[in-house]
PyMOL Python script that loads the backbone (N, CA, C, O; Angstrom):
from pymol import cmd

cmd.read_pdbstr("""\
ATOM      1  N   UNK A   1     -37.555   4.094  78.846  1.00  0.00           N
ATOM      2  CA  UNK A   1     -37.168   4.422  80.200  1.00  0.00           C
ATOM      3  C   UNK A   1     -35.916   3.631  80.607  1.00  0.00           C
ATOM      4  O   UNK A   1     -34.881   4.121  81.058  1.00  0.00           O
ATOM      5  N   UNK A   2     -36.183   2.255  80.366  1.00  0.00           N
ATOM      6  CA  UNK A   2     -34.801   1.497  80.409  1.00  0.00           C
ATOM      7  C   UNK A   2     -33.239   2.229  80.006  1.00  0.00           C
ATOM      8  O   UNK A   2     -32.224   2.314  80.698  1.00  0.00           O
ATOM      9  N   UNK A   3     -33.468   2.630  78.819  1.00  0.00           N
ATOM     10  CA  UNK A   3     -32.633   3.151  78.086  1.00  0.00           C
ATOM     11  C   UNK A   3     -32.024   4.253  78.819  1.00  0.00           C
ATOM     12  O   UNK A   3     -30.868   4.325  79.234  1.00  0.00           O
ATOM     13  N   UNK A   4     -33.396   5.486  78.963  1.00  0.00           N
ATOM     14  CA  UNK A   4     -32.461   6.909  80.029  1.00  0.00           C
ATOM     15  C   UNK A   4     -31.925   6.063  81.476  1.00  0.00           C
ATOM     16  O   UNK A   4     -30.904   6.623  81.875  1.00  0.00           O
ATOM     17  N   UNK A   5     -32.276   4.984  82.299  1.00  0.00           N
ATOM     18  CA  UNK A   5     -31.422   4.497  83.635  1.00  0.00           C
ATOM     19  C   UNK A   5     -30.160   4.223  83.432  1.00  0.00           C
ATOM     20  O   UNK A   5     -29.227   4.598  84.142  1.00  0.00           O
ATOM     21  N   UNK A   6     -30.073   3.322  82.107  1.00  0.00           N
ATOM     22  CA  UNK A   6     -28.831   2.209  81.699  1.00  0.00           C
ATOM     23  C   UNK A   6     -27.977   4.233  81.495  1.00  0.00           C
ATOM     24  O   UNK A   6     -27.327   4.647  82.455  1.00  0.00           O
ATOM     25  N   UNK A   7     -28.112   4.997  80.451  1.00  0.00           N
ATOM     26  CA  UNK A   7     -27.584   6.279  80.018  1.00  0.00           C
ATOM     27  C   UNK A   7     -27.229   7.047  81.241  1.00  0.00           C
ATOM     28  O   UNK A   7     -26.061   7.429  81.170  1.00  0.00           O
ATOM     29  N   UNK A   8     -27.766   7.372  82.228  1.00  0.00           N
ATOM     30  CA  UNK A   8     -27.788   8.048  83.682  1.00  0.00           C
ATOM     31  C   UNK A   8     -27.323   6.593  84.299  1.00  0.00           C
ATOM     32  O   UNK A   8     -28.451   6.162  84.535  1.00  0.00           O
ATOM     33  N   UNK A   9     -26.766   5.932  84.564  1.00  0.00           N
ATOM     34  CA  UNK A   9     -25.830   5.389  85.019  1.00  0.00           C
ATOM     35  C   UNK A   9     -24.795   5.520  84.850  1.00  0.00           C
ATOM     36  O   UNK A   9     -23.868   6.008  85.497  1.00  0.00           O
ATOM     37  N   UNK A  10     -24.946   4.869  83.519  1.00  0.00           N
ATOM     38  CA  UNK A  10     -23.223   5.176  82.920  1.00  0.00           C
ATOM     39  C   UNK A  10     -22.508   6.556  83.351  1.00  0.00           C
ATOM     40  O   UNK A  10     -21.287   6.626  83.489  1.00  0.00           O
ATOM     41  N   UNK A  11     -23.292   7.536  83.530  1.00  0.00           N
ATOM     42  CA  UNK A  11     -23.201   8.842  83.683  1.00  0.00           C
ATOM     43  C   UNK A  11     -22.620   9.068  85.254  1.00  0.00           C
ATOM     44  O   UNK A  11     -21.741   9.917  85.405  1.00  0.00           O
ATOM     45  N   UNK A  12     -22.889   8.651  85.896  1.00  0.00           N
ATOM     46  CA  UNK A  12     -22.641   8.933  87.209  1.00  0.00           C
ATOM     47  C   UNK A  12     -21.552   7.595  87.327  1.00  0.00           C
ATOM     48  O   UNK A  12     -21.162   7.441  88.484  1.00  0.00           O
ATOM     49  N   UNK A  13     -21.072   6.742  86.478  1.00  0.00           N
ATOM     50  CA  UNK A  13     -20.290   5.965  86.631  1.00  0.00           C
ATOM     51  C   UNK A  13     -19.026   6.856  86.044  1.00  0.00           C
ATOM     52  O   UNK A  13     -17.912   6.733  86.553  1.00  0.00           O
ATOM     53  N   UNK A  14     -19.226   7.608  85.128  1.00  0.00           N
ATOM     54  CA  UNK A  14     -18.257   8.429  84.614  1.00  0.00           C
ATOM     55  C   UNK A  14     -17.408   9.591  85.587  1.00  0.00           C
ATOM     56  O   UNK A  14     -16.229   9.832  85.848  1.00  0.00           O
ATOM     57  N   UNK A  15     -18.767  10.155  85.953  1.00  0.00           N
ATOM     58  CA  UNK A  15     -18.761  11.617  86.960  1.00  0.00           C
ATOM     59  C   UNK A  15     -18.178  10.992  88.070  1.00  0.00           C
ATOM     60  O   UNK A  15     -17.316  11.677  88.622  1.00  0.00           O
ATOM     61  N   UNK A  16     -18.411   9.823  88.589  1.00  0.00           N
ATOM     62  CA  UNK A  16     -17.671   9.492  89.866  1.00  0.00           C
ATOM     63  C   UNK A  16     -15.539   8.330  89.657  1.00  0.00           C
ATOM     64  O   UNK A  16     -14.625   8.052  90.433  1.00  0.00           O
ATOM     65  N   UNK A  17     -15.825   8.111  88.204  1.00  0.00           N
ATOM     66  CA  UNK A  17     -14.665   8.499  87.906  1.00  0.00           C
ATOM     67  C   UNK A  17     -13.331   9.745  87.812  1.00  0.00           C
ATOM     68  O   UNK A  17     -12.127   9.797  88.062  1.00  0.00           O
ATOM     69  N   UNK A  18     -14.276  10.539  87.354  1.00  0.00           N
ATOM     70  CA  UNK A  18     -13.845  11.718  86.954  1.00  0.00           C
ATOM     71  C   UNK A  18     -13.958  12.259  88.697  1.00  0.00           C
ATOM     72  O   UNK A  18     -12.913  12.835  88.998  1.00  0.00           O
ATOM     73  N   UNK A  19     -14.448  12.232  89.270  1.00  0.00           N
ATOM     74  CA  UNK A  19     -14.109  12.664  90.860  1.00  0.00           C
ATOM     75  C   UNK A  19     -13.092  11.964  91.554  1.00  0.00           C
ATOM     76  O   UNK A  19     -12.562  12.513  92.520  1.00  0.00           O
ATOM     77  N   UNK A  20     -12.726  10.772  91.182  1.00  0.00           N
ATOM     78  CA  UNK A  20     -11.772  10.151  91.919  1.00  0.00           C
ATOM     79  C   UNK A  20     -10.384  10.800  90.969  1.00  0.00           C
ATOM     80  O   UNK A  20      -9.386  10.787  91.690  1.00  0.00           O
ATOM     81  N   UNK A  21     -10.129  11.260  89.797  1.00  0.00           N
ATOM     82  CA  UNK A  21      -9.053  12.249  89.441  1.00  0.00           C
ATOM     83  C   UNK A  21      -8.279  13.181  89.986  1.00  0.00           C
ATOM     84  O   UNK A  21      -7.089  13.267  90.290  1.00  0.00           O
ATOM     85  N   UNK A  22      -9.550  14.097  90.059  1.00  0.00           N
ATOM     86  CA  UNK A  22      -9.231  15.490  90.303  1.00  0.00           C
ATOM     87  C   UNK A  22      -8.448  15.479  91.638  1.00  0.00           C
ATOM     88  O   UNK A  22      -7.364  16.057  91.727  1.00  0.00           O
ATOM     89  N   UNK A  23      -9.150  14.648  92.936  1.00  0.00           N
ATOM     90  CA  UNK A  23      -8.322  14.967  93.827  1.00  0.00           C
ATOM     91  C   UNK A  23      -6.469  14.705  93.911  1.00  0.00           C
ATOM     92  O   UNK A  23      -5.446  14.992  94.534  1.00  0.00           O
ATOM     93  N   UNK A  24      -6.970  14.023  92.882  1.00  0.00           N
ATOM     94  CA  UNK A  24      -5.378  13.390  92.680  1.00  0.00           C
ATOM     95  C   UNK A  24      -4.222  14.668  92.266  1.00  0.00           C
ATOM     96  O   UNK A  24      -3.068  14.941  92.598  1.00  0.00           O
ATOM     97  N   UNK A  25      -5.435  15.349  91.197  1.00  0.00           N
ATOM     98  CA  UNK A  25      -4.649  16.359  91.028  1.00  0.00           C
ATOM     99  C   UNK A  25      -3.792  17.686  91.809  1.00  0.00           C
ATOM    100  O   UNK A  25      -2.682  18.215  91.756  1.00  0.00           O
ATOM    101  N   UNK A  26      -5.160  17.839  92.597  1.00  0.00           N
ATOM    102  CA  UNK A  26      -5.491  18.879  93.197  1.00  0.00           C
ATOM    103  C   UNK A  26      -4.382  18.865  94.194  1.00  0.00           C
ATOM    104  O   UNK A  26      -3.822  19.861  94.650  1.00  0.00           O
ATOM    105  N   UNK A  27      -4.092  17.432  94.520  1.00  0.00           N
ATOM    106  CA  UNK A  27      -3.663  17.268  96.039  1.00  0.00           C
ATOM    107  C   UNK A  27      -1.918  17.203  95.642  1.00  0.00           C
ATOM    108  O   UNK A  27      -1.164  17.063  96.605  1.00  0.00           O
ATOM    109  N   UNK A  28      -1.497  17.271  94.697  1.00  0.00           N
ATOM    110  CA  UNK A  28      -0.042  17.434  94.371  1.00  0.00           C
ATOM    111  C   UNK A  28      -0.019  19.317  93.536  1.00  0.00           C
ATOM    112  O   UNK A  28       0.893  19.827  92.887  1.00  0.00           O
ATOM    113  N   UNK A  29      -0.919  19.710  93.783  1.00  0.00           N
ATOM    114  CA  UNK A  29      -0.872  21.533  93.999  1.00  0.00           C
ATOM    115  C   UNK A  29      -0.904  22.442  95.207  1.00  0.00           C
ATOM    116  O   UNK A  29      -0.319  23.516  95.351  1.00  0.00           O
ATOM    117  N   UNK A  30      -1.817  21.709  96.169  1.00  0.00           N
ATOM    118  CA  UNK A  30      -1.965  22.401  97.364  1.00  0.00           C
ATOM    119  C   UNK A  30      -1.080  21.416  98.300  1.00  0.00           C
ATOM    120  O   UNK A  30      -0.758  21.899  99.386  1.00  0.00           O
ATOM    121  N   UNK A  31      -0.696  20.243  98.050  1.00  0.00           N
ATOM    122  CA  UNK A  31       0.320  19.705  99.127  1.00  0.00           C
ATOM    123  C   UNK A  31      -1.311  19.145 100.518  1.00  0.00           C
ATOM    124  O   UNK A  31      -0.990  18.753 101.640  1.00  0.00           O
ATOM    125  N   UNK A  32      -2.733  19.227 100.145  1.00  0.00           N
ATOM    126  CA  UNK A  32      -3.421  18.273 101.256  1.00  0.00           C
ATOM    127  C   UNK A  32      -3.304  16.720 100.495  1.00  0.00           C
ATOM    128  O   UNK A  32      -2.631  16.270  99.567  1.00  0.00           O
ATOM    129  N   UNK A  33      -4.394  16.148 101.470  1.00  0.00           N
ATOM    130  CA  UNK A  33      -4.233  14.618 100.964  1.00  0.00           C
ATOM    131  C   UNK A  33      -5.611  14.615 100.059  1.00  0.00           C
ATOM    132  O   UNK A  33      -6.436  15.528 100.075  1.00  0.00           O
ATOM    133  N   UNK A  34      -5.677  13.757  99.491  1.00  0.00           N
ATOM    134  CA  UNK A  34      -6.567  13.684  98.202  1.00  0.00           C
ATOM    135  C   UNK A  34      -7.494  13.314  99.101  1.00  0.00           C
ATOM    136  O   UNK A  34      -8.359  14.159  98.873  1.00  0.00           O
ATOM    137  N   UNK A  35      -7.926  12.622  99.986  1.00  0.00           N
ATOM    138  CA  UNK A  35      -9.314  12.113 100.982  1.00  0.00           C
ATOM    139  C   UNK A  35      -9.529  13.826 101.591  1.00  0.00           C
ATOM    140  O   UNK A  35     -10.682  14.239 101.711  1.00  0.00           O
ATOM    141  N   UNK A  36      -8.669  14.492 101.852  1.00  0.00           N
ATOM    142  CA  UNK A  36      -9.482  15.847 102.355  1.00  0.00           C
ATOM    143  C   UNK A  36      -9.793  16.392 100.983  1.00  0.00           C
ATOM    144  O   UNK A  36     -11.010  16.464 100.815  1.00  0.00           O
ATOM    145  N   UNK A  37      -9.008  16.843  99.837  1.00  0.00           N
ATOM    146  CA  UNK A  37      -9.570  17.739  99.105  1.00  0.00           C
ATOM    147  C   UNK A  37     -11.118  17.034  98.326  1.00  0.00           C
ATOM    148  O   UNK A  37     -12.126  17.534  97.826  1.00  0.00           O
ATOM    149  N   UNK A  38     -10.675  15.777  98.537  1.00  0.00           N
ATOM    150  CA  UNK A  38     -12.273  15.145  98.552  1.00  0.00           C
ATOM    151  C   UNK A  38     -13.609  15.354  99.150  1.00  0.00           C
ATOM    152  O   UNK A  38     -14.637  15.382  98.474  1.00  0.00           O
ATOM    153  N   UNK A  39     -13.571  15.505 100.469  1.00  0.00           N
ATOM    154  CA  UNK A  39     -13.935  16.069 101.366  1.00  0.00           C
ATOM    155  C   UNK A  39     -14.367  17.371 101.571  1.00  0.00           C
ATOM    156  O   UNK A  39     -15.388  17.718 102.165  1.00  0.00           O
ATOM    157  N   UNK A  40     -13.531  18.067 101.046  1.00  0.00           N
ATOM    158  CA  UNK A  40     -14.048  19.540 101.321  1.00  0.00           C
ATOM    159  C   UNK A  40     -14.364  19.956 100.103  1.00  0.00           C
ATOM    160  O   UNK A  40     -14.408  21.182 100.005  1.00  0.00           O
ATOM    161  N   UNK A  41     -14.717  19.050  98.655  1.00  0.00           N
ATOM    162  CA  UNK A  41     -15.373  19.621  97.801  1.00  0.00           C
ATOM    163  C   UNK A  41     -16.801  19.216  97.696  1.00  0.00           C
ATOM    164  O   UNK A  41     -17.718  19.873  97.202  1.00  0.00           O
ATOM    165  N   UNK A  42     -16.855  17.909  98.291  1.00  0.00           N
ATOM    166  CA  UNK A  42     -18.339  17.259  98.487  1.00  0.00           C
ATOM    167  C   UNK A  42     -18.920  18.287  99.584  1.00  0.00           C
ATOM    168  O   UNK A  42     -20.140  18.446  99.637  1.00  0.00           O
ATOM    169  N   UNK A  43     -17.900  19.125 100.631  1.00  0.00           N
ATOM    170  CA  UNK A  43     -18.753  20.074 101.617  1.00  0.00           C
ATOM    171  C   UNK A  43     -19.353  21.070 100.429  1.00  0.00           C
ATOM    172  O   UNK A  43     -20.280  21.820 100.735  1.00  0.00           O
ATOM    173  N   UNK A  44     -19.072  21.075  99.704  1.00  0.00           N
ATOM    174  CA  UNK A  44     -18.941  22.456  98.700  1.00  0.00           C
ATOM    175  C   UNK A  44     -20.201  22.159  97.965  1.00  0.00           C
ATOM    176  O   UNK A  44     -21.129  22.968  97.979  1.00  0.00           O
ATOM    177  N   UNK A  45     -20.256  21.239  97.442  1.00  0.00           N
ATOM    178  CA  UNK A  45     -21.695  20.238  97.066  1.00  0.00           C
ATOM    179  C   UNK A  45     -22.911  20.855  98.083  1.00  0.00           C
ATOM    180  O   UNK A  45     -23.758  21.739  97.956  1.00  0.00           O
ATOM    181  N   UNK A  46     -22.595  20.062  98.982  1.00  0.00           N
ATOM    182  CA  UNK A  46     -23.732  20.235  99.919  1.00  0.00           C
ATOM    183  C   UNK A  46     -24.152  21.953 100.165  1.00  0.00           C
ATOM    184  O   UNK A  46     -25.299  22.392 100.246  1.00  0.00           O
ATOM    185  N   UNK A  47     -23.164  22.565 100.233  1.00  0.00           N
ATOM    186  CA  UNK A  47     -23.161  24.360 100.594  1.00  0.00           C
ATOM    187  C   UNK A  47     -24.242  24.738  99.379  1.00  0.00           C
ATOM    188  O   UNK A  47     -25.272  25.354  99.651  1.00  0.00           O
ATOM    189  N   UNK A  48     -23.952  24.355  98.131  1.00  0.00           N
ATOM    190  CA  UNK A  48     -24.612  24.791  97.167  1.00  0.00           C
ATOM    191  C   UNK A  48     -26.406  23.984  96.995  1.00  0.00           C
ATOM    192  O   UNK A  48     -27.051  23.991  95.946  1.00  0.00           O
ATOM    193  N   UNK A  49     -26.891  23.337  98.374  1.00  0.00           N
ATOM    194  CA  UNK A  49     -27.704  22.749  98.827  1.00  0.00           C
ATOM    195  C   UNK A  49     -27.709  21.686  97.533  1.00  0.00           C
ATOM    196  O   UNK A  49     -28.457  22.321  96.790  1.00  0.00           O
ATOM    197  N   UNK A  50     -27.482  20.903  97.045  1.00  0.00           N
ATOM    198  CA  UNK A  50     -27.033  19.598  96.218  1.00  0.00           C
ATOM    199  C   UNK A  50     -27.072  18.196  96.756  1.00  0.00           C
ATOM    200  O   UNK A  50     -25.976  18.173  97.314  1.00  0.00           O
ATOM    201  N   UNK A  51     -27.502  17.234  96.924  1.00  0.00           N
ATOM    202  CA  UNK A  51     -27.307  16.201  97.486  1.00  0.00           C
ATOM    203  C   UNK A  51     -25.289  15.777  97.652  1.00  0.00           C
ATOM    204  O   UNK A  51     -24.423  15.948  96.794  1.00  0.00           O
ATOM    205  N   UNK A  52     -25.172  15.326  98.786  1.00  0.00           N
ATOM    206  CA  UNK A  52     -23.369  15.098  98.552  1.00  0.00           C
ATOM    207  C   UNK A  52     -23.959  13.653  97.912  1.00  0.00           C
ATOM    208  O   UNK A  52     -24.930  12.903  98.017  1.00  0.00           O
ATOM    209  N   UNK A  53     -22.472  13.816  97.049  1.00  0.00           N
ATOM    210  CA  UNK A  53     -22.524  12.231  95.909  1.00  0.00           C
ATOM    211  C   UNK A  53     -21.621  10.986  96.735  1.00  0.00           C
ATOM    212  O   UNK A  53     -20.434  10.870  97.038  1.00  0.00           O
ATOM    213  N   UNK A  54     -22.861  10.126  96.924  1.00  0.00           N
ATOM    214  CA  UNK A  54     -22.087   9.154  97.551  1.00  0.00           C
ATOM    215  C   UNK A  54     -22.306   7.898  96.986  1.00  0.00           C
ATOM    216  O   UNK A  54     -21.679   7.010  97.563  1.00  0.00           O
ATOM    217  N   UNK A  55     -22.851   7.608  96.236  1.00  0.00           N
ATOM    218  CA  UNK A  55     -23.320   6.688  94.986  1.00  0.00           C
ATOM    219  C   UNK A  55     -21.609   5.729  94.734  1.00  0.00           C
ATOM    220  O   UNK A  55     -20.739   6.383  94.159  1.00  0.00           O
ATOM    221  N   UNK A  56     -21.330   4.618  95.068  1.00  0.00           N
ATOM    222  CA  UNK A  56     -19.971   4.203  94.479  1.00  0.00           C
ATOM    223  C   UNK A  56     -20.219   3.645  93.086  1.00  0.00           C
ATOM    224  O   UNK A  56     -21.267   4.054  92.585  1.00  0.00           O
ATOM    225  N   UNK A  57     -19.472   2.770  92.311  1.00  0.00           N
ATOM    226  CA  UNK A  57     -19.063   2.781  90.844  1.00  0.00           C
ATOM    227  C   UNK A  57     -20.158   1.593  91.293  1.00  0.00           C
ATOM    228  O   UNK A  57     -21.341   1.749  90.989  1.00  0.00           O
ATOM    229  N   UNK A  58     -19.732   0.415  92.015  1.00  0.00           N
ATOM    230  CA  UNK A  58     -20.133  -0.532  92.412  1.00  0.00           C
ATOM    231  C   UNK A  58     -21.432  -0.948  92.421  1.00  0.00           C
ATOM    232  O   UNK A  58     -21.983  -1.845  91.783  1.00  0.00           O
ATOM    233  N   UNK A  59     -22.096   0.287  93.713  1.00  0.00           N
ATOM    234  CA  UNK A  59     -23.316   0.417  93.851  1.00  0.00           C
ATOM    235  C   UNK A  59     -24.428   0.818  91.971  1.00  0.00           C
ATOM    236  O   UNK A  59     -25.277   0.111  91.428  1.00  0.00           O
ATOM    237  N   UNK A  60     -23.882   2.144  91.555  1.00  0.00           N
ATOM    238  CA  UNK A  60     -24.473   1.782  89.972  1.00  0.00           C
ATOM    239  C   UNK A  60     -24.214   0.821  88.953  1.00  0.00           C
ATOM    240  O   UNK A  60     -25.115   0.731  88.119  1.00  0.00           O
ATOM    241  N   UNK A  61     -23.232   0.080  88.794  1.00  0.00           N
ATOM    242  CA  UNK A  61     -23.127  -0.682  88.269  1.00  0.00           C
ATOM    243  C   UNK A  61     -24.038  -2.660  88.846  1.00  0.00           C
ATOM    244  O   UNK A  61     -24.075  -3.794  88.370  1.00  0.00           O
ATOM    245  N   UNK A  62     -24.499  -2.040  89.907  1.00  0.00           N
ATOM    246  CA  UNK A  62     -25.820  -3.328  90.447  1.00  0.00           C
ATOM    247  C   UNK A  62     -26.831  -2.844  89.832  1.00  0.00           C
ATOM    248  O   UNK A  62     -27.553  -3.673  89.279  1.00  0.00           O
ATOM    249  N   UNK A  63     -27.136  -1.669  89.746  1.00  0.00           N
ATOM    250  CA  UNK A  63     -28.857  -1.155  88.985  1.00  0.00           C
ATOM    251  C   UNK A  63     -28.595  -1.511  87.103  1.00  0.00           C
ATOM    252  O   UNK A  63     -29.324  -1.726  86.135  1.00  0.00           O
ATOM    253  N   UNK A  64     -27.594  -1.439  87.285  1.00  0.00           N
ATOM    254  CA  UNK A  64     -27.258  -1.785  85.281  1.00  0.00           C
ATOM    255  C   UNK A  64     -27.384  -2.849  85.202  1.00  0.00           C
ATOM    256  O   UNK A  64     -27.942  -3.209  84.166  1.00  0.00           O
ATOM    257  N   UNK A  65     -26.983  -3.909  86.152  1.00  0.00           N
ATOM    258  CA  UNK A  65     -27.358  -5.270  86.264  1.00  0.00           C
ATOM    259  C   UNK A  65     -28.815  -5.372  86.291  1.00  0.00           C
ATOM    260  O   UNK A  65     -29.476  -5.733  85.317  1.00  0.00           O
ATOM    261  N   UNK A  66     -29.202  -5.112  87.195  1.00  0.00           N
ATOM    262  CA  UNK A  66     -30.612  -5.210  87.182  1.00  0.00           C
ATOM    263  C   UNK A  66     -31.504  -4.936  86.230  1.00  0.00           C
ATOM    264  O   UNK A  66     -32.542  -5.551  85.986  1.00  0.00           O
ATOM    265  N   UNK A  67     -31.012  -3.873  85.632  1.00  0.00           N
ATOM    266  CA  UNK A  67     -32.161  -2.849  84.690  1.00  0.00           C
ATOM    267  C   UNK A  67     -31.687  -3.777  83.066  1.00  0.00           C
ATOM    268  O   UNK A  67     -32.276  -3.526  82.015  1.00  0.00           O
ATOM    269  N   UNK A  68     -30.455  -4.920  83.163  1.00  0.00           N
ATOM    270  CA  UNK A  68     -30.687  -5.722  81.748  1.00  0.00           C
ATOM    271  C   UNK A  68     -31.345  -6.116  81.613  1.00  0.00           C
ATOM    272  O   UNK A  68     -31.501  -6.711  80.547  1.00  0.00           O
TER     273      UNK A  68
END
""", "prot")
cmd.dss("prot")
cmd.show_as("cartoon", "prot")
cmd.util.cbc("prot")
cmd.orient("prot")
């Protein structure tokens, strides 16, 4: 069990990497600011009834601490 938390951490340490990207991208195509296209994809989250991801790198990386 240890093992799948430490694995599903890392995981959402990744995925919330990989979210702090895209807007970067996104936001030198459509000309908004990367905090809205942020914004209105986490609305997009939620639309698809999904929890919005608000988990920071920070915050999972305390449960990896913990869970050594």
């Amino acid at each position: 069990m240890k093992s799948q938390v430490n694995n599903l951490s890392n995981q959402i340490i990744s995925y919330w990497n990989l979210e702090k990207l895209f807007p970067e991208e996104l936001s030198k195509i459509n000309s908004k600011a990367q905090k809205t296209v942020l914004q209105e994809y986490r609305e997009k989250i939620e639309a698809m009834d999904l929890d919005r991801p608000t988990m920071t790198e920070k915050e999972v990386r305390k449960i990896l601490t913990k869970n050594s």
